[in-house]
C-alpha positions as CSV (number, residue, x, y, z in Angstrom):
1,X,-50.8,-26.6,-0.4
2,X,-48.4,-27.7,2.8
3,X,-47.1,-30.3,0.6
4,X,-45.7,-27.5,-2.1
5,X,-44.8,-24.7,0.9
6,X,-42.7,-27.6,2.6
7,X,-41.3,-29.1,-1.3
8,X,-40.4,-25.4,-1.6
9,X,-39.0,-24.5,2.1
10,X,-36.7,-28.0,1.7
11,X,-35.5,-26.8,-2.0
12,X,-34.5,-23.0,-0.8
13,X,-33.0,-24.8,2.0
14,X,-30.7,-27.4,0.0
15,X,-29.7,-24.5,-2.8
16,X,-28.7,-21.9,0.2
17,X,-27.2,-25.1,1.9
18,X,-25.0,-25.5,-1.6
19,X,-24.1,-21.8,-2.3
20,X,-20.8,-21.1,-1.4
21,X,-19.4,-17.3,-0.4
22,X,-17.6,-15.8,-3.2
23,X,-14.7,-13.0,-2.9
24,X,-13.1,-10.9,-5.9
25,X,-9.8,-8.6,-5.6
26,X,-12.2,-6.1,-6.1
27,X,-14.7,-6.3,-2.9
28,X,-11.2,-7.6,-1.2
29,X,-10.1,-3.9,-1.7
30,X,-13.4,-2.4,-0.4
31,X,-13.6,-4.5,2.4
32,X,-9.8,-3.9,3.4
33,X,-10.1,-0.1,2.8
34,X,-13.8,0.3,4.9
35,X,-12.8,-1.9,7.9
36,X,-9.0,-0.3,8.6
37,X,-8.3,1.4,11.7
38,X,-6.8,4.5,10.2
39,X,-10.3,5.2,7.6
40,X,-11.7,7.1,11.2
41,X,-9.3,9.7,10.6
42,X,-11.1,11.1,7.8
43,X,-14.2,11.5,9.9
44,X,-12.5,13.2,12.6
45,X,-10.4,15.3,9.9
46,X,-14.3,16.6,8.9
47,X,-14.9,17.2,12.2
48,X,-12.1,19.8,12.8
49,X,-12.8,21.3,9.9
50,X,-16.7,21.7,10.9
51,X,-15.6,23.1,14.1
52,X,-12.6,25.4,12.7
53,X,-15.2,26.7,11.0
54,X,-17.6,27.3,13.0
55,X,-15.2,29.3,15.2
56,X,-14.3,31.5,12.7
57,X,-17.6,32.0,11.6
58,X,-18.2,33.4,15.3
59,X,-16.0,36.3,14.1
60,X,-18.8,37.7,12.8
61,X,-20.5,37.9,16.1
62,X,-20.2,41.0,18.3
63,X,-17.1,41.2,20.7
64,X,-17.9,41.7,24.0
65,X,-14.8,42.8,26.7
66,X,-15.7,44.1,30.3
67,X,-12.6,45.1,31.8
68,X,-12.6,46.7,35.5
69,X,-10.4,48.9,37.5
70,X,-9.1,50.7,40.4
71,X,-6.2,53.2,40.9
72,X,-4.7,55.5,43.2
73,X,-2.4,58.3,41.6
74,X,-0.1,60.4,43.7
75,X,-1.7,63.7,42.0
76,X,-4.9,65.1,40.3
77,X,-5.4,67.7,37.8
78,X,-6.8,70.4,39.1
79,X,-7.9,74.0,39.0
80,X,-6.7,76.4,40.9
81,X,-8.7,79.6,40.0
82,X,-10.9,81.4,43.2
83,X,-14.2,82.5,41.9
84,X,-17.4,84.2,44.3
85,X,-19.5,81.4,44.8
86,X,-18.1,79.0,42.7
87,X,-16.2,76.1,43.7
88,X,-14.7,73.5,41.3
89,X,-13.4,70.2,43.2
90,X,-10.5,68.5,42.3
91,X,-11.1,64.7,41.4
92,X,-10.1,62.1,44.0
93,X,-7.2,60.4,43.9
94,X,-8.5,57.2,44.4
95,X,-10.4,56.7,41.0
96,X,-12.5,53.4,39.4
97,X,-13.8,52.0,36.3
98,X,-16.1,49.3,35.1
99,X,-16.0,49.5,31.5
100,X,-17.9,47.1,28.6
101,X,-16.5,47.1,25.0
102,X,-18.6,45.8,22.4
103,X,-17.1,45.9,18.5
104,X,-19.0,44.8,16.0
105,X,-17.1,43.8,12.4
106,X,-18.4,45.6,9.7
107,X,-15.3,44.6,6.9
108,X,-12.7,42.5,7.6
109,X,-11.0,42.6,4.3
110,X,-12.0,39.6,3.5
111,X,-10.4,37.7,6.3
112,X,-12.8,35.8,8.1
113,X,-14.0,34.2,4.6
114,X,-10.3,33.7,3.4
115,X,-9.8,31.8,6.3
116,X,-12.3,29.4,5.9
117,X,-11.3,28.5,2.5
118,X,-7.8,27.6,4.4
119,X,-9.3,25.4,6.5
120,X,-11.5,23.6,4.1
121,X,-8.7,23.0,2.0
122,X,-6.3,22.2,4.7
123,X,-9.4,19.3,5.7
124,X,-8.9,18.3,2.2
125,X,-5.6,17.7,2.2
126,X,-5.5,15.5,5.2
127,X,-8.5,13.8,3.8
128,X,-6.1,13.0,0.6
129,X,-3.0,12.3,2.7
130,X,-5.7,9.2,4.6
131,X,-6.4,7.9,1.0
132,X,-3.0,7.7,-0.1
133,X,-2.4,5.5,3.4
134,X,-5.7,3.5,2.0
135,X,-4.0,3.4,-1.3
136,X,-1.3,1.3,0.3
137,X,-3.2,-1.5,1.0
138,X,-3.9,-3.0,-1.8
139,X,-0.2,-4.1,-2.1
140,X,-0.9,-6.3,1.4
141,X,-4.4,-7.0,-0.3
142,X,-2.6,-8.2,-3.5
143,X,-0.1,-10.5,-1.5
144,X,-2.4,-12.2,0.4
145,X,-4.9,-12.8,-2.3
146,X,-2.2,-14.2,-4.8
147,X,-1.2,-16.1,-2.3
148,X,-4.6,-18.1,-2.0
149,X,-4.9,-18.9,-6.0
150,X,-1.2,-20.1,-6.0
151,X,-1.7,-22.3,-3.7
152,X,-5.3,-23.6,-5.3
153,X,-3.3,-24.5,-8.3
154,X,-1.0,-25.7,-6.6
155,X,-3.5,-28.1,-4.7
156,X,-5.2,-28.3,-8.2
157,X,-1.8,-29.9,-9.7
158,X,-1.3,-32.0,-6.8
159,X,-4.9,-33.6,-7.5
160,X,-3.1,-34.3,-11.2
161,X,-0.2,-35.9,-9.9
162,X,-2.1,-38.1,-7.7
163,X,-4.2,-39.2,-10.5
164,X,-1.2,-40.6,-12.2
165,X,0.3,-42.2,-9.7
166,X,-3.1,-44.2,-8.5
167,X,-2.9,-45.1,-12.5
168,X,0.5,-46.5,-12.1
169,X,-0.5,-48.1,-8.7
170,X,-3.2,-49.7,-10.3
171,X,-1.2,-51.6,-13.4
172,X,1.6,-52.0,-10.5
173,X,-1.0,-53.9,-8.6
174,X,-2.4,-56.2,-11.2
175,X,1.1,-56.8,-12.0
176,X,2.3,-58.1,-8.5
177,X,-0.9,-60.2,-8.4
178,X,-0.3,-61.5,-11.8
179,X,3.4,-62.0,-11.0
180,X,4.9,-60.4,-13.7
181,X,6.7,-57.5,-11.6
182,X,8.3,-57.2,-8.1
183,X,6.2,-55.4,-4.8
184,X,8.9,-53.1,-4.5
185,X,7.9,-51.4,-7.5
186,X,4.4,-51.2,-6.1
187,X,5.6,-49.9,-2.4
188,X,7.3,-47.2,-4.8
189,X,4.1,-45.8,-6.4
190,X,2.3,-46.2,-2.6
191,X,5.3,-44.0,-1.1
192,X,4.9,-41.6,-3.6
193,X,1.5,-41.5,-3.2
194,X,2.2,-40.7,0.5
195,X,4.1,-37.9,-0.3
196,X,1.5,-36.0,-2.7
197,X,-0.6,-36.3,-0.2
198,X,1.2,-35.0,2.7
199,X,2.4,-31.7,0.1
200,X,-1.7,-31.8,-0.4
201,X,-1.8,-31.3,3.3
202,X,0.8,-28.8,3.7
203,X,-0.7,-26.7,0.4
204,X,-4.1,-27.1,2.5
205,X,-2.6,-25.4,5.7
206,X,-0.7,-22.8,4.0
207,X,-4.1,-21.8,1.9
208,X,-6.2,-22.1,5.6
209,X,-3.5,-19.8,7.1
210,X,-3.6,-17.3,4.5
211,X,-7.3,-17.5,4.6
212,X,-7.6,-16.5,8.0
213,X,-5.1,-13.7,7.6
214,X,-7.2,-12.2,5.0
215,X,-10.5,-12.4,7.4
216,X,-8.7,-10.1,9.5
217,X,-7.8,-7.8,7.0
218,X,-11.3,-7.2,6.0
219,X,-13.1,-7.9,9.1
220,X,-15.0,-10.4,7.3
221,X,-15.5,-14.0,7.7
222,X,-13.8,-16.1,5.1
223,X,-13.4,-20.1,5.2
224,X,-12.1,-22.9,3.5
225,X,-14.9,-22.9,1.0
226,X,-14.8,-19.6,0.3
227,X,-14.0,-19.2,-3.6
228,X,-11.5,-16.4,-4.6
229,X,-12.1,-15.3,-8.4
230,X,-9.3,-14.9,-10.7
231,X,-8.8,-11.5,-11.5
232,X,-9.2,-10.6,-15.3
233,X,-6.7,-7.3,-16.0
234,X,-5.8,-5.8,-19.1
235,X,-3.0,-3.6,-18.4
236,X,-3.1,-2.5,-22.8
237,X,-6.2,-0.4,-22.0
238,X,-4.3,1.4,-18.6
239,X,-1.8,4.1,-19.2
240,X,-2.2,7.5,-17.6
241,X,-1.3,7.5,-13.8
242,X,-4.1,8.4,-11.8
243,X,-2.9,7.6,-8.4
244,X,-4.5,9.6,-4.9
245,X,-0.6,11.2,-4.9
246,X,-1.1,13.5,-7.7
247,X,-4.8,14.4,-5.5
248,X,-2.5,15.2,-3.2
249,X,-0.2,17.3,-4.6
250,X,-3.1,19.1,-6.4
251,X,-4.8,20.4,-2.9
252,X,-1.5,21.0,-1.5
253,X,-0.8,23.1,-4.7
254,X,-4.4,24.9,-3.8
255,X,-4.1,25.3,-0.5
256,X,-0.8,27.3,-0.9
257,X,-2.6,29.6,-3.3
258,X,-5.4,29.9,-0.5
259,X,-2.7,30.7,1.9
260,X,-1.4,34.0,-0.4
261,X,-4.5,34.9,-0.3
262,X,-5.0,35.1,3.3
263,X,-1.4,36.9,3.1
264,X,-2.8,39.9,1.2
265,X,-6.2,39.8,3.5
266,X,-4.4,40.2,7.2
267,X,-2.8,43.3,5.7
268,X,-5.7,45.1,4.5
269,X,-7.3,48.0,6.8
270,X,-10.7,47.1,8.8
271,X,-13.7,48.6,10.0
272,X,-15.6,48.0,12.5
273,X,-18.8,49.5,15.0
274,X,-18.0,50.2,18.3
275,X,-19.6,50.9,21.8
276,X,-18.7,51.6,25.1
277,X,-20.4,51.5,28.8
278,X,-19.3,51.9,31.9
279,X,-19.4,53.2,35.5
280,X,-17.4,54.4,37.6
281,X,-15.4,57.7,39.5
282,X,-14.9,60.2,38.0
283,X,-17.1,59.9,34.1
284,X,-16.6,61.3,31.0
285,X,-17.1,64.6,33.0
286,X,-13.4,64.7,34.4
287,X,-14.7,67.8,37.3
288,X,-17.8,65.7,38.7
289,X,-15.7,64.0,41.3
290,X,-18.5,61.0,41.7
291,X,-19.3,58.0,40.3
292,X,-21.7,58.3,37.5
293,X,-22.8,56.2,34.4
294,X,-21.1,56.9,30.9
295,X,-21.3,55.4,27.4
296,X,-19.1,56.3,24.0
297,X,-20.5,54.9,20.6
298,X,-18.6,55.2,17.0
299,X,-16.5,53.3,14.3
300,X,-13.0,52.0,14.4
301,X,-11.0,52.1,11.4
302,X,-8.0,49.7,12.1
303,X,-5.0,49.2,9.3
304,X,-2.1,47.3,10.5
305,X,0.9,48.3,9.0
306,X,3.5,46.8,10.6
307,X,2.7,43.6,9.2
308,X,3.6,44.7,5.4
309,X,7.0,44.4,6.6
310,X,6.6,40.5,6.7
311,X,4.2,40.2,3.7
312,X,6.5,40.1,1.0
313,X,8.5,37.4,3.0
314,X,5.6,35.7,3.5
315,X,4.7,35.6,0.1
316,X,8.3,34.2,-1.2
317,X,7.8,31.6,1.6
318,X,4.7,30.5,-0.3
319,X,6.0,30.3,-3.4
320,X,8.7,28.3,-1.9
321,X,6.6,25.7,-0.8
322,X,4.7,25.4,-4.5
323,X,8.0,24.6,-5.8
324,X,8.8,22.0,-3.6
325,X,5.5,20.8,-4.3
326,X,6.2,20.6,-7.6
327,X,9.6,19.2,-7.2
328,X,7.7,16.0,-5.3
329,X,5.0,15.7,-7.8
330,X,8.0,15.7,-10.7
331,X,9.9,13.1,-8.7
332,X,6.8,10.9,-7.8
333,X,6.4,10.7,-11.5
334,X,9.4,10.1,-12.7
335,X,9.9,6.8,-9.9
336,X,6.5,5.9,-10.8
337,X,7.0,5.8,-14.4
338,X,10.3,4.0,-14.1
339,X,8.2,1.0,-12.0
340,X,5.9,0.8,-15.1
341,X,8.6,0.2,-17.4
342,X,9.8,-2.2,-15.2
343,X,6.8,-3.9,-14.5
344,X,5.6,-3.5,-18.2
345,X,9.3,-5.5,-19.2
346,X,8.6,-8.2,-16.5
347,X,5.2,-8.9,-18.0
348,X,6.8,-9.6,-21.3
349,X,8.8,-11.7,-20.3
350,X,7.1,-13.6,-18.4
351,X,4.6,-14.1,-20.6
352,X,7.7,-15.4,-23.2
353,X,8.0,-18.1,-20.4
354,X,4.6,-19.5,-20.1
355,X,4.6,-20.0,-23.9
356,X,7.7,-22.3,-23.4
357,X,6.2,-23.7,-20.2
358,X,3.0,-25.1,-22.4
359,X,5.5,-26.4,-25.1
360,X,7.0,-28.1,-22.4
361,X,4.1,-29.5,-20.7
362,X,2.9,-31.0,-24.0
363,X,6.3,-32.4,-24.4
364,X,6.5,-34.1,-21.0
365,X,2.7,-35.2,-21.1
366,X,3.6,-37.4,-24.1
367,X,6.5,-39.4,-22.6
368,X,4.4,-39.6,-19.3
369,X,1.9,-41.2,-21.6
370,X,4.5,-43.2,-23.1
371,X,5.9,-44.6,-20.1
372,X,2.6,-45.2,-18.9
373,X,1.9,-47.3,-21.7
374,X,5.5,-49.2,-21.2
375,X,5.1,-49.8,-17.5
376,X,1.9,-51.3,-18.6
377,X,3.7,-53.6,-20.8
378,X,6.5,-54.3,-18.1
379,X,9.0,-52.6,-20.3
380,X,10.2,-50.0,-17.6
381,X,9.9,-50.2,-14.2
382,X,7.5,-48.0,-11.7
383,X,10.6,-45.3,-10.5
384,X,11.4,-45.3,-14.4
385,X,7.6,-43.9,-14.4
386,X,7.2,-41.6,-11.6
387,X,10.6,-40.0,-13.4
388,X,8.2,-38.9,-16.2
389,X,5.1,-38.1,-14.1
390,X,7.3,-35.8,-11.5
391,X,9.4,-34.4,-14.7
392,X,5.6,-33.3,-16.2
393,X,4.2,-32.2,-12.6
394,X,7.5,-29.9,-12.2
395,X,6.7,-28.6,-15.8
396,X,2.6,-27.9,-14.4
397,X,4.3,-26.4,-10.8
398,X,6.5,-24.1,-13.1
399,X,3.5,-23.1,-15.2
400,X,1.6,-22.5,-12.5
401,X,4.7,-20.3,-11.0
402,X,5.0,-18.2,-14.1
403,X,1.0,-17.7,-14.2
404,X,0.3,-16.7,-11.1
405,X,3.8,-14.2,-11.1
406,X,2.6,-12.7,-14.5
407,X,-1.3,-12.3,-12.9
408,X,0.9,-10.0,-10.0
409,X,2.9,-8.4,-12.0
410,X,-0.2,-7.2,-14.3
411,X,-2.5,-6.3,-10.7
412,X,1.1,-4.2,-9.8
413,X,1.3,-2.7,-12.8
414,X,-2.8,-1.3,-12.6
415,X,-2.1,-0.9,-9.2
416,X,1.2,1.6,-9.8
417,X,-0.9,3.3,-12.7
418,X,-3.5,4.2,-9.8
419,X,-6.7,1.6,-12.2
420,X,-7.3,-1.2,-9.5
């Protein structure tokens, strides 16, 4: 039974020991857009709305003012009328009031609620305007990604090239020792072999350095082993634009609307409860010259007029704003359709020129082959044969150019279309 746990533990260790970490241009996106700085702002947009909200809801509440005062007047009303035992007192001059006001909303017109609408569309537009910012990412996402399988093919084709060259290097050497060709020819093949290995090295730093830019970008550890997948897109299936702009636009568009409506709801009347208490000299009872408690109840009808002389502006100022709304929506799709007919032109033609490059590649692979047979036979010599082998690894380099460009241009074109 220890035998199999230990069989079992040493197994799970070799396979997790062997598995490698594995990133596609899709959790590259996730990553970048979960880990960058400016994401918090969407959180602390929901916040102010939260707490916008909750201050307006607070309208609702009764209103409490206590106001206090104390005044001297140079005169008093009084009554100056002589009756038989009856005396009525002027008040003092010297008068004072503690007062407390309590209103209680009973309809606002709608205000309170029209307001909060504002403000949970306003939160939405901000919300929109951090997605678009998230939206530009994937453009430094798509760079730096790219960037890694170019060079892995380009590390892949120096692998190629190397092969050939130890070929020739090999019939060189048996040559030399046989005596049928000179050691410069060898010391030819061995500086070229030099060289593919110091561009192997170069290709290996680049890749490292691009590696370790990405980490950063989506706070997550990547290496050297790490294994980037090769994106499959198919850009015939994409074709309506469905980019976070156009979300944009759309709550901007609302919250305008919203903001009419809170135009019309300021400028109708409201009603509300009121009570008052107080104490102080004289009361309600103006000939009772001492201080004494008082209290007025009732309701408060309030209409304010004077601002249906800006309503109407208001309102054209609104409609204002929808049309320049409008007017950067048409424009957004007008430059973003242009890009995709770029893009989509680009993509044919490159795609022309990776058809040549293969004919090409089979054309140059043939004479390599036949110069490698020749310099077997001694019939050319070995720069005569790295002619052919760096004439076919240009053809491979230029592939691998037009591949990797056409792989962008298709990720730019989903990506301009709003798909990746």
């Amino acid at each position: 039974m220890i035998k199999k746990w230990l069989l079992s533990f040493l197994l799970v260790g070799k396979i997790a020991a062997g598995q490698t970490n594995q990133l596609t241009l899709s959790q590259a996106y996730e990553f970048a857009q979960k880990n960058y700085p400016f994401i918090k702002q969407k959180n602390l947009v929901k916040q102010a709305e939260t707490l916008t909200i909750e201050n307006l809801q607070k309208g609702y509440l009764p209103q409490v003012n206590i106001n206090g005062q104390a005044t001297y007047q140079s005169d008093v009303t009084g009554i100056d009328i002589s009756l038989p035992g009856i005396k009525i007192e002027s008040p003092a001059k010297d008068q004072y009031k503690v007062l407390a006001d309590v209103n209680q909303i009973v309809y606002d017109g709608g205000l309170i609620a029209q307001q909060a609408k504002a403000a949970r569309l306003n939160a939405d537009v901000e919300e929109q305007r951090v997605e678009v910012e998230l939206y530009k990412l994937k453009d430094r996402v798509n760079q730096l990604y790219l960037g890694i399988l170019f060079l892995d093919q380009q590390i892949k084709q120096a692998d190629i090239q190397k092969r050939d060259v130890e070929v020739g290097l090999k019939q060189v050497d048996a040559q030399v020792r046989n005596g049928v060709a000179l050691r410069s020819n060898l010391n030819v093949l061995r500086a070229q072999l030099l060289q593919t290995d110091q561009r192997v090295i170069e290709l290996q730093s680049s890749r490292k350095g691009f590696i370790e830019t990405l980490s950063l970008f989506l706070s997550k550890p990547l290496d050297e082993q790490t294994m980037f997948e090769v994106p499959a897109v198919d850009v015939a299936a994409a074709t309506n634009i469905s980019r976070p702009e156009l979300k944009l636009y759309e709550n901007q568009s609302m919250l305008v609307q919203q903001q009419n409506k809170l135009v019309t709801a300021k400028n109708l009347p409201k009603a509300s409860l009121f009570g008052q208490a107080g104490y102080g000299r004289p009361g309600l009872n103006l000939l009772k010259n001492e201080f004494d408690w008082f209290y007025v109840a009732g309701v408060r009808l309030n209409w304010p007029l004077g601002n249906l002389y800006t309503m109407k502006t208001e309102k054209k100022l609104n409609a204002v704003s929808m049309q320049l709304i409008d007017v950067q929506k048409e424009t957004f799709l007008l430059n973003t359709n242009t890009q995709l007919k770029q893009q989509q032109s680009e993509i044919e033609k490159i795609t022309k020129l990776i058809e040549a490059d293969r004919d090409i590649i089979d054309l140059r692979a043939q004479v390599k082959e036949a110069a490698k047979a020749q310099l077997q036979n001694g019939v050319i010599t070995a720069n005569d044969y790295l002619r052919e082998v760096n004439a076919e690894d240009q053809a491979r380099q230029l592939l691998i150019n037009h591949e990797i460009q056409l792989l962008q241009a298709k990720i730019n074109y989903q990506t301009t279309l709003g798909k990746q």
